[in-house]
DOPAZA-47462 format. One record per residue: x, y, z of N, C-alpha, C in turn; residue in three letters; residue number from 1. Coordinates in pm, whole numbers. Atoms other than C-alpha are relative to their C-alpha. Layout:
% residues N
     n_c1     n_c2     n_c3    ca_c1    ca_c2    ca_c3     c_c1     c_c2     c_c3    aa     i
        X        Y        Z        X        Y        Z        X        Y        Z   Ala   NUM
...
% end
This chain:
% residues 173
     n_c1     n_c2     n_c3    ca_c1    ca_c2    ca_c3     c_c1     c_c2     c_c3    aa     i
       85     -118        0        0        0        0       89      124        0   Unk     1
      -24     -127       -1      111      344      -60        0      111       84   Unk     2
       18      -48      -93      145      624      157      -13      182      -69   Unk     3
       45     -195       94       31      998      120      137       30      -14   Unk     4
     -103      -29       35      365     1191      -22       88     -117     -103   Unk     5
      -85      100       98      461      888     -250      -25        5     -170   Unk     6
      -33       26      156      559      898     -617      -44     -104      -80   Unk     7
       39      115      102      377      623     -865       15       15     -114   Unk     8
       76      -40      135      300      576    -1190      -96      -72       -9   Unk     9
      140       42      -61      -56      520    -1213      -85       -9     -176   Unk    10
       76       23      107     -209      362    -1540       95       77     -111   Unk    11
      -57      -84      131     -181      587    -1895       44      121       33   Unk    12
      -11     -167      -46     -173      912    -1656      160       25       21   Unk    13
     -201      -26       41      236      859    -1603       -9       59      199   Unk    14
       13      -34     -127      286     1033    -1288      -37       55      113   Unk    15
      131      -44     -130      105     1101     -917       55       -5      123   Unk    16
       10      -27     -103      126     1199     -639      -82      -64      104   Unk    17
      117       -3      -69      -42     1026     -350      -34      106      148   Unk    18
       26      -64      -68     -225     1275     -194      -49      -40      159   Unk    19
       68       34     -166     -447     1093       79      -17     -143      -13   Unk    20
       19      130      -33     -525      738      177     -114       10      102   Unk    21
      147      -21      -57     -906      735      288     -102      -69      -73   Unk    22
      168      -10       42    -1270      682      255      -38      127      -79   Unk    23
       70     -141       72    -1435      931       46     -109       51       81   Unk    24
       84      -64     -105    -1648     1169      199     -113       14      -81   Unk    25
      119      -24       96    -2011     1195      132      -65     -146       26   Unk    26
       37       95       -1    -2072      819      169       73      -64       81   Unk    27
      -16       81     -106    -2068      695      475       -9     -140       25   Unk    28
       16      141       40    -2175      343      370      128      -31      -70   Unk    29
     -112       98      110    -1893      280      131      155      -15      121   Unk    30
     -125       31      -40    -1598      129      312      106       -1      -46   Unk    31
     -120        5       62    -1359      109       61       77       91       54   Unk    32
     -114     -110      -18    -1054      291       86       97       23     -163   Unk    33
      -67      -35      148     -875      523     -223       68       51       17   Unk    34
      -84      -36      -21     -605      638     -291      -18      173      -96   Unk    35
       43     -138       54     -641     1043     -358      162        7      -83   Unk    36
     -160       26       52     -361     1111     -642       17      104     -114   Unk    37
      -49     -162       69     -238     1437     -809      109      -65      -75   Unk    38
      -81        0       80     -100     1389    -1143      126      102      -12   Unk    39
     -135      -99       -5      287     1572    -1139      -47      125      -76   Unk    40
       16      -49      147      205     1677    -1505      -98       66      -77   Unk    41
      143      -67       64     -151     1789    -1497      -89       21      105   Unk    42
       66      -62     -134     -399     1948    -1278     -148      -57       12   Unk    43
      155       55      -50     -697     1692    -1217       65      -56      119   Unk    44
       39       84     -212     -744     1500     -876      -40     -137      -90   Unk    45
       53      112       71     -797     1087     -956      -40      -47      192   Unk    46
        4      101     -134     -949      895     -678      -25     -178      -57   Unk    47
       35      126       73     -939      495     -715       53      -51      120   Unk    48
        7      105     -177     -990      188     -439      149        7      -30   Unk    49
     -130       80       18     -664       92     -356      -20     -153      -39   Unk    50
      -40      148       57     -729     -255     -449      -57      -13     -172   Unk    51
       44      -20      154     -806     -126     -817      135     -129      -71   Unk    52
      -78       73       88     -662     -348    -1125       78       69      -68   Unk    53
      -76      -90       79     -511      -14    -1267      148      -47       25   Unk    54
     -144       -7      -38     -126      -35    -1282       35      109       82   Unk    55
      -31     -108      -84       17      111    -1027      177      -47       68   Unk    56
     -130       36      -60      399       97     -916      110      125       34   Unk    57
      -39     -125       15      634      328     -786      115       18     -101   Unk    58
      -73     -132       80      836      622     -958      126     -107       30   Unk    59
     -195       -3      -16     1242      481    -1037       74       41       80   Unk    60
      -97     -118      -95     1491      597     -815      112       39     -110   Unk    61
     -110      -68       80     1753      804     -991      124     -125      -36   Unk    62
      -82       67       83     1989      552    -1030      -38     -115      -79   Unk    63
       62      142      116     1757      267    -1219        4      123     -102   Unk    64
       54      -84      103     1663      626    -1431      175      -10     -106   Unk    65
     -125      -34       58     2088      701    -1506       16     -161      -59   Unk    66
      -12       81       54     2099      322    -1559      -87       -9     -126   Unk    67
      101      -20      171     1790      331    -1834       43       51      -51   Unk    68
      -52     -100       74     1936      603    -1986      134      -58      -61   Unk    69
     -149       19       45     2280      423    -2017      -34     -115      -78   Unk    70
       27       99      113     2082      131    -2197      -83       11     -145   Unk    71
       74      -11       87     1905      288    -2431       59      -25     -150   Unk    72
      -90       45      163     2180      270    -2764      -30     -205       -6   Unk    73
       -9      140       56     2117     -127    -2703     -138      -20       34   Unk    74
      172       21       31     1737     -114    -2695      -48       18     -123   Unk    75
       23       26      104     1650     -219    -3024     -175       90      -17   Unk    76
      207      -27        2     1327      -36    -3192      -58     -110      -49   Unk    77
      120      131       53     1032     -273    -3295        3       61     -167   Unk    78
       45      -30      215     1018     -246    -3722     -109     -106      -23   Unk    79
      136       13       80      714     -241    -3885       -3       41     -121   Unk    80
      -16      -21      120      800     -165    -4222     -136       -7      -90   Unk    81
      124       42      123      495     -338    -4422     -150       73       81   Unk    82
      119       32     -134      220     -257    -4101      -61      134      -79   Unk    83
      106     -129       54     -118      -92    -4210      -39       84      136   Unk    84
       59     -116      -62     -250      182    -4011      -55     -122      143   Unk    85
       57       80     -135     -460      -68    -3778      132     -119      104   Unk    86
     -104       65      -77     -171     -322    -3697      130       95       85   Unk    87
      -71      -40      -87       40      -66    -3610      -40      101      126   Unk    88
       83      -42     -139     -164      113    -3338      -14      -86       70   Unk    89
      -68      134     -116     -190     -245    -3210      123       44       62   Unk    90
     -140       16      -29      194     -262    -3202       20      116      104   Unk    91
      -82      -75      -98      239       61    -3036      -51       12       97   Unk    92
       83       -6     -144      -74       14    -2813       44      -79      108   Unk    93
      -76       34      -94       90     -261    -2672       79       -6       43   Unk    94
     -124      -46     -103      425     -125    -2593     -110       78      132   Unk    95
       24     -122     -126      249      144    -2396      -75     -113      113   Unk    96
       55      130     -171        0     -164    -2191      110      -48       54   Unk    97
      -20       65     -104      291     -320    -2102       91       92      117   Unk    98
      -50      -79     -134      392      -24    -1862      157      -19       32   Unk    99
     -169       34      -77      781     -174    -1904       58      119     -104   Unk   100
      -27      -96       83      987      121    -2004       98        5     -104   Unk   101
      -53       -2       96     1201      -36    -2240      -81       17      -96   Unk   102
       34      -11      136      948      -74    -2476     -102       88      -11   Unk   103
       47     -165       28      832      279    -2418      101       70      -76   Unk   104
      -87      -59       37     1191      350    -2508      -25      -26     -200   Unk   105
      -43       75      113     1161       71    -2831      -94       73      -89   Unk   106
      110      -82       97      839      241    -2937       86      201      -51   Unk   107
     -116     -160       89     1046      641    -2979       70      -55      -47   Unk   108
      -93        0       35     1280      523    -3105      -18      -73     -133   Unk   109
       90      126      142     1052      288    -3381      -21      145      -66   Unk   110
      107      -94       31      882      615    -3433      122      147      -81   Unk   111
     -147     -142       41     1206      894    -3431       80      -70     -167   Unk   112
      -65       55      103     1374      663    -3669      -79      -27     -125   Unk   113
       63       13       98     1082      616    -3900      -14      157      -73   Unk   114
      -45     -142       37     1071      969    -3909       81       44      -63   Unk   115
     -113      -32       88     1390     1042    -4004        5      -26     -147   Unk   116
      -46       63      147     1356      796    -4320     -155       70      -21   Unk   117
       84      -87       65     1015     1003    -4385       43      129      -57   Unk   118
      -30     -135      129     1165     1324    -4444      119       27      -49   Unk   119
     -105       16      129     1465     1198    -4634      -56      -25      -93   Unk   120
      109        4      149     1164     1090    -4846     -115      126      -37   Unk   121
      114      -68       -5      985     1401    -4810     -138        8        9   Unk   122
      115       52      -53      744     1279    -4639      -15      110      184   Unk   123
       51      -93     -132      537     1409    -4297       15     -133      126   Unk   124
       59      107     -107      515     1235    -3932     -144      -61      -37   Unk   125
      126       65      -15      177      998    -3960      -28       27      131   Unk   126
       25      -28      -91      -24     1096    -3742      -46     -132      120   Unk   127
       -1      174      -82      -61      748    -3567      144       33      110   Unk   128
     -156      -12      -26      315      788    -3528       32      127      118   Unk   129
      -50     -131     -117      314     1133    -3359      -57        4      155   Unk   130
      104        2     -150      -26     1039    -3103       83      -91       79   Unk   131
      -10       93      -81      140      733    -2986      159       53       78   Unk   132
     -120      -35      -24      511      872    -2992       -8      113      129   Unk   133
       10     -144      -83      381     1212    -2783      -37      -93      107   Unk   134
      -10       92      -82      249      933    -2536       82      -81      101   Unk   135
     -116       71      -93      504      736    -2438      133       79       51   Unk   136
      -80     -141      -97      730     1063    -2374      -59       51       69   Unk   137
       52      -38     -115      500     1133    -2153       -9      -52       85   Unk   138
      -49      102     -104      514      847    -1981      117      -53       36   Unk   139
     -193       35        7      923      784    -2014       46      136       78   Unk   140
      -27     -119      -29      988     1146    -1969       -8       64      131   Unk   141
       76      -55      -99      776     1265    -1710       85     -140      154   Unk   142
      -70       83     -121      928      936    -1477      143       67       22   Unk   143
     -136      -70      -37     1249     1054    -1549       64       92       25   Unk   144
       -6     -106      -27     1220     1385    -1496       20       12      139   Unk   145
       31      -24     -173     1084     1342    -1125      117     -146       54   Unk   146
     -148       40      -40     1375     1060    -1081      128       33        9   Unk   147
     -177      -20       17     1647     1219    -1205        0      196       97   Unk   148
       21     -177      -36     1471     1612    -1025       30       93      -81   Unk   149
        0     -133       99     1456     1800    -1360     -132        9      -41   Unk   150
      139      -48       59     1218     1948    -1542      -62      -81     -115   Unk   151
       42      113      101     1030     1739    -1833       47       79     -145   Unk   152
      -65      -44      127     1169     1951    -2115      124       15      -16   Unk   153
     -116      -17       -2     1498     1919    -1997       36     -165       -3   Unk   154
        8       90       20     1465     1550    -2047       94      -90     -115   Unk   155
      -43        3      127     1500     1491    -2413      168       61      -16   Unk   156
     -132     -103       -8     1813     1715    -2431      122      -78       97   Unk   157
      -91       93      -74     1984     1505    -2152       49     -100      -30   Unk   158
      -26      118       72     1923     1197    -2327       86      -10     -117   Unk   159
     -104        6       94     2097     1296    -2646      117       53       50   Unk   160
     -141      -43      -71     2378     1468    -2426       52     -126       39   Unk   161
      -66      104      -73     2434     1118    -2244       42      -95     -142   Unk   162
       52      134      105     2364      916    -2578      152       61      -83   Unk   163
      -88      -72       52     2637     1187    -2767      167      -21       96   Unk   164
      -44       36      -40     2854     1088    -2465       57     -115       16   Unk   165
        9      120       21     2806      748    -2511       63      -53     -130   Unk   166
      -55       41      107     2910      727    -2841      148       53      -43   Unk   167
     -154      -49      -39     3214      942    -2774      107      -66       50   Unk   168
     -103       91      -92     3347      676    -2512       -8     -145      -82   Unk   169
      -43      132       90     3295      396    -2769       85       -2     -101   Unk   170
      -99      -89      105     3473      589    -3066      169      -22       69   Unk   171
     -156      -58      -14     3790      650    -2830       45     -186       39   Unk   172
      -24       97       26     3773      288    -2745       63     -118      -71   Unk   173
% end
């Protein structure tokens, strides 16, 4: 169980705050108990039992985040080359269900790289490509932001600094 002041990530919402650990008020009959939970990233209120089926686990600590970050050049993306419109919304729907953040990583990085070979063809992002991609940086991002104590736009920028680092110390190698 969770405790008020604790860090999760809570379903598709990415990250929360738990505010309270209670009964809801107003209904004195209902026994349950919920967990009150302030998204980092956005300004609603969620209440849900604690014994909900939602995913719920906590926030990284900074050094699983510096470790993710140091595996990301060997996290392969998923290719979909031939995939119509419907199979690949599957594909990227279920990176994002399975809540593991490599293949939040495998999905940007499916998506950045398809990109790239779009507008060497003069081509645009699909918009499939951009909903699901803006997604899972919100859910990658936003963890690692409040693990590592930066801001979420200072995120991105870190990652290619470490990644630009990374490929520096293999080069001199």
């Amino acid at each position: 169980m969770y405790q008020a002041g604790d860090l999760i990530m809570y379903g598709s919402t990415g990250v929360c705050r738990v505010e309270s650990v209670g009964k809801l008020d107003g209904n004195p009959r209902d026994n349950t108990q919920y967990y009150k939970l302030a998204p980092v990233f956005d300004t609603e209120t969620i209440y849900t039992p604690i014994d909900t089926k939602a995913f719920m686990r906590p926030v990284m600590t900074r050094e699983q985040a510096e470790e993710l970050i140091a595996r990301i050049p060997d996290i392969p993306e998923d290719v979909c080359g031939g995939c119509d419109i419907k199979m690949l919304s599957e594909r990227y729907r279920a990176c994002l269900n399975t809540h593991e953040n490599d293949d939040l990583i495998r999905l940007i990085k499916s998506v950045y790289l398809k990109n790239e070979r779009s507008i060497k063809a003069g081509r645009h992002m699909g918009q499939i490509d951009q909903q699901y991609m803006k997604r899972a940086e919100k859910l990658l991002y936003g963890e690692l932001a409040v693990a590592l104590d930066m801001e979420f736009d200072q995120i991105q920028p870190y990652i290619k600094k470490r990644m630009g680092h990374a490929k520096k110390k293999t080069a001199e190698s």
